[in-house]
C-alpha positions in Angstrom: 41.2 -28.7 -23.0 40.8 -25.2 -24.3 39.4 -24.7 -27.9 42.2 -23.1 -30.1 41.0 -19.8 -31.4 42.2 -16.9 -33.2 42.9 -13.5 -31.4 39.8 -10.8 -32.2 40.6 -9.1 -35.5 43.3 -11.4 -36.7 43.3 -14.0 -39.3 44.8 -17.3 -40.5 45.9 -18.0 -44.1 45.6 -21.2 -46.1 47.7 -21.9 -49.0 44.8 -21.3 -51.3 44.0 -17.3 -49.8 47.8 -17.1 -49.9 48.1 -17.6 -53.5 44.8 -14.7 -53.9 46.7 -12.9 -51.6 50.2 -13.1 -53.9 48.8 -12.0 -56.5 47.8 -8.7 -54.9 50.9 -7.8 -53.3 52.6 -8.9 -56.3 50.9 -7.0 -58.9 51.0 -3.6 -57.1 54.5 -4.4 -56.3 55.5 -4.8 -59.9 54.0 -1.3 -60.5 56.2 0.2 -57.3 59.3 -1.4 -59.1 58.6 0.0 -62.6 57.9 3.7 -61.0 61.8 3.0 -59.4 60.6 2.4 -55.9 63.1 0.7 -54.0 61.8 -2.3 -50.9 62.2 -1.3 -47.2 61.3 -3.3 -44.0 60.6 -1.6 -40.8 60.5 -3.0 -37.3 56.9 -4.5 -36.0 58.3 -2.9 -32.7 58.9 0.9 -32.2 59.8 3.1 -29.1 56.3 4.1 -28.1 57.8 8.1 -28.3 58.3 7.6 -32.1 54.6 6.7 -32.8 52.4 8.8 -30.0 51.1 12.3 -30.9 51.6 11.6 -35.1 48.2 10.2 -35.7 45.8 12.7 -34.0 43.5 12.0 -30.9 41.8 9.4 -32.4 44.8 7.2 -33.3 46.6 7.5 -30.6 43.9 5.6 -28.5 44.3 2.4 -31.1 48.1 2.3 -30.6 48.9 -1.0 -29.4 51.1 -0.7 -26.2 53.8 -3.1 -25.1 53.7 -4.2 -21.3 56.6 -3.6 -19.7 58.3 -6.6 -18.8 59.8 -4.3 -15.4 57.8 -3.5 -12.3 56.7 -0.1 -11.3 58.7 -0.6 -8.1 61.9 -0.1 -9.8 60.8 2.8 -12.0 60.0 5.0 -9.3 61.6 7.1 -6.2 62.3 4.4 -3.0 59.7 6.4 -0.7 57.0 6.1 -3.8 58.0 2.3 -3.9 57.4 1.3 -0.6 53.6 3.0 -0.8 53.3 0.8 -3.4 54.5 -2.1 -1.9 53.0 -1.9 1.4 49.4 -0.7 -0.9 49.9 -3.7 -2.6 51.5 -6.4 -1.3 51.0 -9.5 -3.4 50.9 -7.7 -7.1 53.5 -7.4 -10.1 52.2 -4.2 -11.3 53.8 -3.0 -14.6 56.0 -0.5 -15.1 55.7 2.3 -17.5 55.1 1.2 -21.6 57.9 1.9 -23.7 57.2 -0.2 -26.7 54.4 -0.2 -29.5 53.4 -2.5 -32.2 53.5 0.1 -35.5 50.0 1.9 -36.4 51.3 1.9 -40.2 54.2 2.4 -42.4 54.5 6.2 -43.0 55.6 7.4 -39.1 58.0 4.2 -38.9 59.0 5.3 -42.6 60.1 9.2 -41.6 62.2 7.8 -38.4 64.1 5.5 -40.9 64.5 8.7 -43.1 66.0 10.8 -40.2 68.1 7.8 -38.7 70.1 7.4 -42.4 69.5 10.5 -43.9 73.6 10.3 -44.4 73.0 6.8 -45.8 70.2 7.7 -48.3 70.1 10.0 -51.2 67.1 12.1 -52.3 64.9 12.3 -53.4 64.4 8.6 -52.1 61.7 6.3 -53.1 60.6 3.4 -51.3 58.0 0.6 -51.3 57.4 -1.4 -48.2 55.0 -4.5 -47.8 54.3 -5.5 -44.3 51.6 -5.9 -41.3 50.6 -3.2 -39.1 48.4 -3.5 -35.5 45.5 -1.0 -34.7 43.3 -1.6 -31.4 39.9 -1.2 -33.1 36.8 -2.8 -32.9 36.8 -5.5 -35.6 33.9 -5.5 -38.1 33.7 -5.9 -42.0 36.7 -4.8 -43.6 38.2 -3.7 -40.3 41.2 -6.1 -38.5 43.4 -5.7 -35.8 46.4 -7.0 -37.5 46.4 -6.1 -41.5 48.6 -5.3 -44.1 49.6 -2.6 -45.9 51.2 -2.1 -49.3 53.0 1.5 -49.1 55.1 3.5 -51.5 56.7 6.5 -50.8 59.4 9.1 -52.1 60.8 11.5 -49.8 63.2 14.6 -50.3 61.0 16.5 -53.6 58.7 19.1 -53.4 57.9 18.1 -56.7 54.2 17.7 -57.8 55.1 15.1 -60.6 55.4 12.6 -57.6 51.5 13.0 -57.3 50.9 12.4 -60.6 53.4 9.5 -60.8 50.6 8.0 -57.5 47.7 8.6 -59.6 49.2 6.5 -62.7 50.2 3.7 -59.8 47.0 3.4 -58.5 45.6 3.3 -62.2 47.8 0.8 -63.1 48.0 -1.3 -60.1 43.9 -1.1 -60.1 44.0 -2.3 -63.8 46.4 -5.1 -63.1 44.1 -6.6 -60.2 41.1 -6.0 -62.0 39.7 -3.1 -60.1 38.8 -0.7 -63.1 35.9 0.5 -61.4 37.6 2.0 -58.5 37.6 5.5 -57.8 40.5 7.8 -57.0 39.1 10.8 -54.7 41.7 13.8 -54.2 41.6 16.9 -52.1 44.2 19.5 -50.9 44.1 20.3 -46.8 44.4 23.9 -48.4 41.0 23.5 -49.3 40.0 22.4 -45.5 42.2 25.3 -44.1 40.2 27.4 -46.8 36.5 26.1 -45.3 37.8 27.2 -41.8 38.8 30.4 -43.2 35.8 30.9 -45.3 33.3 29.6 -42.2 35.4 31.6 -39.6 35.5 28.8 -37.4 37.4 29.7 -34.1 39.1 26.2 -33.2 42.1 24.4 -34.4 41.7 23.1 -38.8 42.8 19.4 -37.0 39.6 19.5 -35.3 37.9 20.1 -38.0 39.2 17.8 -40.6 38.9 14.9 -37.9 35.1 15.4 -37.7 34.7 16.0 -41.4 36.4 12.4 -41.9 33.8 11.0 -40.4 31.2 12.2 -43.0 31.0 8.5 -44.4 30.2 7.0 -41.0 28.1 9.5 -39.4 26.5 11.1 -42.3 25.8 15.0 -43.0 23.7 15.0 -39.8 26.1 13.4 -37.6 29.1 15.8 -38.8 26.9 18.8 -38.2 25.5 17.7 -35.0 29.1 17.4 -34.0 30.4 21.0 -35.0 27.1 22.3 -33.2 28.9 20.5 -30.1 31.5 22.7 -31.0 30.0 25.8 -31.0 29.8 26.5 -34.4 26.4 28.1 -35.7 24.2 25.7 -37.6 23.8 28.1 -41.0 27.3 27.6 -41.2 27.3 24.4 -40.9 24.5 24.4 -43.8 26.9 26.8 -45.9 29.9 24.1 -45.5 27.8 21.5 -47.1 26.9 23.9 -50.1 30.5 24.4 -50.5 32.1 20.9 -50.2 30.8 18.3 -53.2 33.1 16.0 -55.9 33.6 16.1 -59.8 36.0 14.9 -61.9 39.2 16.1 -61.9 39.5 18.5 -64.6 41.4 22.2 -64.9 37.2 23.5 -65.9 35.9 22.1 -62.8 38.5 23.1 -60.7 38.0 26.7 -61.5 34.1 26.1 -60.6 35.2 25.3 -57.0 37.3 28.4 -56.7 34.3 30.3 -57.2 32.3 28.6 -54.7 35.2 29.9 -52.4 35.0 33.3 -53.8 38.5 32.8 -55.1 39.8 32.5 -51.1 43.4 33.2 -51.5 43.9 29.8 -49.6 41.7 27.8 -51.6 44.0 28.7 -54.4 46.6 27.4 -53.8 45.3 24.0 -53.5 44.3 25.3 -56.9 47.7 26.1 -58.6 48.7 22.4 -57.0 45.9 20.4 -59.0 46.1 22.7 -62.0 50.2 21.2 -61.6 49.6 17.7 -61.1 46.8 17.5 -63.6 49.6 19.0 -66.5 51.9 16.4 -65.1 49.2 14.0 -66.4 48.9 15.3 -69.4 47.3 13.0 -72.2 47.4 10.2 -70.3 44.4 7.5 -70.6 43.4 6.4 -67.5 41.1 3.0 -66.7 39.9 4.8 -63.5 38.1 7.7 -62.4 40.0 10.1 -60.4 37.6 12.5 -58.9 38.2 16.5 -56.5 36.3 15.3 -53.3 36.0 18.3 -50.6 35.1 16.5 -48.4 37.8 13.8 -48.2 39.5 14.9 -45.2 42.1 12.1 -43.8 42.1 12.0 -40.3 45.8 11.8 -39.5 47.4 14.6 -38.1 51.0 15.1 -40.3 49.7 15.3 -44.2 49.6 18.9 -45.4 49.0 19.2 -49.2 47.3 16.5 -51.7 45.3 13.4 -50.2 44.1 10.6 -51.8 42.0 7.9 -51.0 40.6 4.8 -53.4 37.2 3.5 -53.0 35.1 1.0 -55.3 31.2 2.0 -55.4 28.9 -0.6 -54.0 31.3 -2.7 -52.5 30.4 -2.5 -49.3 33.8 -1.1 -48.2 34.9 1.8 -47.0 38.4 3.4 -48.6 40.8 0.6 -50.0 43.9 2.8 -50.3 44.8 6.3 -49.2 48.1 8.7 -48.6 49.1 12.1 -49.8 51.5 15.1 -49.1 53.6 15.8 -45.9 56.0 18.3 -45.2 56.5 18.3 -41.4 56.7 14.8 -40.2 60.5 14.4 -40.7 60.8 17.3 -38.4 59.2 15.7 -34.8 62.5 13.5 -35.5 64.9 16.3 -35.5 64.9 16.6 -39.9 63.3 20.3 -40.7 62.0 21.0 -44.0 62.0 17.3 -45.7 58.7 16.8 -48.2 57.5 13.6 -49.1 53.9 11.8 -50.7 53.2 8.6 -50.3 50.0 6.3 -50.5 49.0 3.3 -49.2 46.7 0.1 -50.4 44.7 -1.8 -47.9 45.3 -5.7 -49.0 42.6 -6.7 -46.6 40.0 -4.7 -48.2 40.7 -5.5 -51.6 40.8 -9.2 -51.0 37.4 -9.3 -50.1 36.4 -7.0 -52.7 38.0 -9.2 -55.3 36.7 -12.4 -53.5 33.0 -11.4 -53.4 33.3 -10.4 -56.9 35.3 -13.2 -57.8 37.8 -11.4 -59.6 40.6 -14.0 -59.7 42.8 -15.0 -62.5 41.9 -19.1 -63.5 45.5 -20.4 -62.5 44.7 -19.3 -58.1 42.8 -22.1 -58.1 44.7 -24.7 -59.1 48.2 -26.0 -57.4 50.6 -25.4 -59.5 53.0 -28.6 -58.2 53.6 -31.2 -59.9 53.2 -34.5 -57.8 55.1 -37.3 -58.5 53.1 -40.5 -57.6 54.7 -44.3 -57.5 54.1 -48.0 -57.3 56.9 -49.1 -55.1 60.2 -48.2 -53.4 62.5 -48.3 -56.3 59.8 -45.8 -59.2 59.9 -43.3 -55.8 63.6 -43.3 -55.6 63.4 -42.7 -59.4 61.0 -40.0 -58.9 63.4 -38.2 -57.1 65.9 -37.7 -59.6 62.8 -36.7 -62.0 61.8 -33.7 -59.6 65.3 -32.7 -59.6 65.2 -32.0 -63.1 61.8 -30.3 -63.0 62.7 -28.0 -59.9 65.7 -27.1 -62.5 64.0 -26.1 -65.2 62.1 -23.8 -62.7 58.7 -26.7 -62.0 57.5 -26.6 -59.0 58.0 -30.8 -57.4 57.2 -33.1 -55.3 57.4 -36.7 -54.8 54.3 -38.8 -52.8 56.0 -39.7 -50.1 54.1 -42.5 -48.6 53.9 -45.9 -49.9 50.4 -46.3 -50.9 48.0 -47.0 -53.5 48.2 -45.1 -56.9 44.3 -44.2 -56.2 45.1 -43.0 -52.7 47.9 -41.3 -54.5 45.9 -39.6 -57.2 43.1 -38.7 -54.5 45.7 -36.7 -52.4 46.6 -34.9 -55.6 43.0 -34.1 -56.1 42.9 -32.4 -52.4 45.5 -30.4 -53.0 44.5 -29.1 -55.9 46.9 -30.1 -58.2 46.3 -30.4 -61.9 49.5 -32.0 -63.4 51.0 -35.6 -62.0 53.3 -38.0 -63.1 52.9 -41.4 -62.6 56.4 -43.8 -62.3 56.1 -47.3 -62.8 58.9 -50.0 -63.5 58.1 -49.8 -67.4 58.4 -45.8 -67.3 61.8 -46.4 -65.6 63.2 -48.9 -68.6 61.7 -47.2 -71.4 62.3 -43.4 -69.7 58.9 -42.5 -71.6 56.8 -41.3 -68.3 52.9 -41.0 -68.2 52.0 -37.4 -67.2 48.3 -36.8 -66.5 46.2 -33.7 -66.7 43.7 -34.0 -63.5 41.5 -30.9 -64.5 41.0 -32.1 -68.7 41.3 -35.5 -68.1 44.3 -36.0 -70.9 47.2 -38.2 -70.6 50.2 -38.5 -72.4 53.3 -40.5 -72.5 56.4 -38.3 -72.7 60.7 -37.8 -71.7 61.3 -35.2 -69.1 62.4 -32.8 -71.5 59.1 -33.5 -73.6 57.1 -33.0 -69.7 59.2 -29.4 -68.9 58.7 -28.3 -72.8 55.0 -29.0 -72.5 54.8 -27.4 -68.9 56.5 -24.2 -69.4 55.4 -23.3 -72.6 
């Protein structure tokens, strides 16, 4: 008999990582609804045209592609067919893939736009919270099936949008307990302005794709790469004297347009900061929000500010990312439709949070009320009980076995679950019931009322 196993990269969840996991998604998600972003839910499957060619080389070869359930045979012209057939005699060979599990939320996200644009009204802000599929090579932090948390508004030029993301990401990181994370921006005007600057002859999407992978490869790696491209090592040396991070601030800002001797490109990434950072204003932030130049973002379609979160010495790599893009509408057929959007990596910040052991005290600790018994007719009267406690809003539920109270009571303890009630044939004459507290050790005879009172208070 085969061993059952998990597919590479994937993951099961018990009721215990579900409840960590909640708490995540519903703590950012809070945020999204108090910024007046609105929930959306994408297909897992999209037309394999809507997702190839928006997510650069790289992506493209991580798409997940459906097998088409059609032979080749019947795809292609009769004289091509019977090659086939007569090459091939005894094989179903697939025909062409037409279908693809989603890479993310944003491309999926723009085709909705396009499809209701009639529907809609902009500017138009959305959150959506569901799995994506990438064929990668599973490692720490890395899966195969993860989810992301994404919010997005669409329709607005509008650099207050960017600033709204920054205060999201400070509160959402405040609300999980993430303080210490770090918000790195950049502008792609400032990687158009390096190309400009280092007068490198090939394409800024080339170059922004091997600059991303300065966390992986290092400084060495990056430059051995551009070498590969042609471009002269002293330059090379001159990009790395350029690009560096600080805080963002309107003082250091003005520092980094004199490292690009005030490159009429690089300033208008300028005016753009200089924007959001007035959008900010006073406003007190728990986290550090820092100008990277060297945050690069891999994919293909964003065009102004980009963001990604990390948190130092956690082992991870970037827990949340996003930023400006003007064009990606328009491979759908919508021209000259801006949105911004970012997007936090659940996965990541679960095991941040769980190495750290970040968790508020009431994850670990079932919050059902069990309902134990001592015979048929205290169970049937435990039933009406956890009526009246799933009422008042309690989560209930009633032992359903006949068994022992200590068997009862040791079931309660596996599950987690700090609060039961116990039912016997005086509880049920004088309505007084006993209600224990597993976790103190307390007991206390009370009325229903007097239990949902002392439970919800």
């Amino acid at each position: 008999m085969q061993k059952p196993s998990n597919a590479q990269g994937t993951r099961d969840f018990g009721p215990e990582v579900m409840r960590k996991r909640d708490f995540i998604l519903q703590s950012i998600r809070q945020v999204f609804v108090r910024y007046g972003f609105e929930p959306l839910e994408t297909p897992a499957l999209e037309n394999l045209s809507m997702l190839t060619g928006k997510y650069g080389d790289e992506g493209d070869k991580l798409l997940y592609k459906i097998r088409s359930n059609k032979e080749i045979v019947n795809e292609v012209p009769a004289d091509k067919a019977s090659e086939i057939k007569s090459l091939f005699p005894d094989r179903w060979i697939p025909g062409e893939s037409k279908l693809g599990l989603r890479y993310d939320l944003t491309v999926p996200f723009a085709r909705f736009v396009v499809q209701h644009r009639n529907d809609i009204t902009f500017p138009f802000r959305r959150y959506q919270i569901q799995p994506v599929w990438r064929a990668d090579r599973p490692q720490k932090g890395r899966f195969r099936e993860f989810t992301q948390c994404d919010a997005d508004c669409i329709g607005s030029t509008s650099l207050l949008h960017e600033a709204d993301l920054i205060q999201i990401y400070n509160e959402a990181f405040t609300a999980i307990g993430l303080t210490n994370a770090v918000v790195k921006m950049n502008h792609r005007k400032f990687l158009e302005a390096l190309v400009d600057e280092l007068q490198l002859d090939f394409p800024v999407g080339k170059f922004t794709s091997t600059l991303d992978k300065l966390d992986k490869i290092g400084e060495d790696g990056v430059m051995k790469e551009l070498v590969g491209y042609g471009v002269d090592e002293a330059k090379c040396k001159q990009l790395f004297s350029i690009i560096g991070n600080a805080e963002l601030t309107t003082a250091n800002l003005h520092t980094f347009a004199k490292a690009f001797n005030n490159n009429t490109i690089a300033q208008e990434a300028i005016n753009d900061l200089e924007a959001v950072l007035r959008y900010l204003g006073d406003s007190q932030l728990n986290i550090r929000v820092e100008l990277d130049l060297s945050l690069a973002r891999g994919l293909d379609y964003y065009t102004g500010c980009i963001f990604e979160a990390v948190v130092p010495n956690s082992g991870m790599g970037s827990i949340s990312g996003g930023g400006r893009y003007d064009n990606l509408t328009g491979v759908f057929g919508l021209n000259d439709v801006s949105g911004v959007g970012i997007s936090f990596g659940i996965d990541r910040i679960y095991e941040i949070l769980e190495a750290d052991h970040i968790w508020p005290e009431n994850l670990h600790t079932n919050a059902t009320v069990l309902i134990c018994h001592f015979d048929e007719a205290s169970q049937l009267y435990g039933v009406g009980v956890a009526a009246e406690l799933r009422a008042a809003g309690l989560q209930s539920v009633v032992y359903s076995e006949n068994k022992r109270i200590n068997k009862q009571f040791d079931y309660a303890n596996k599950i987690g679950v700090r609060h039961v009630i116990v039912i016997g044939e005086s509880e049920m004459e004088s309505g007084s019931l006993t209600l224990k507290d597993l976790v103190l050790g307390e007991q206390a005879n009370l009325s229903v009322q007097e239990i949902i009172t002392k439970l919800t208070e």
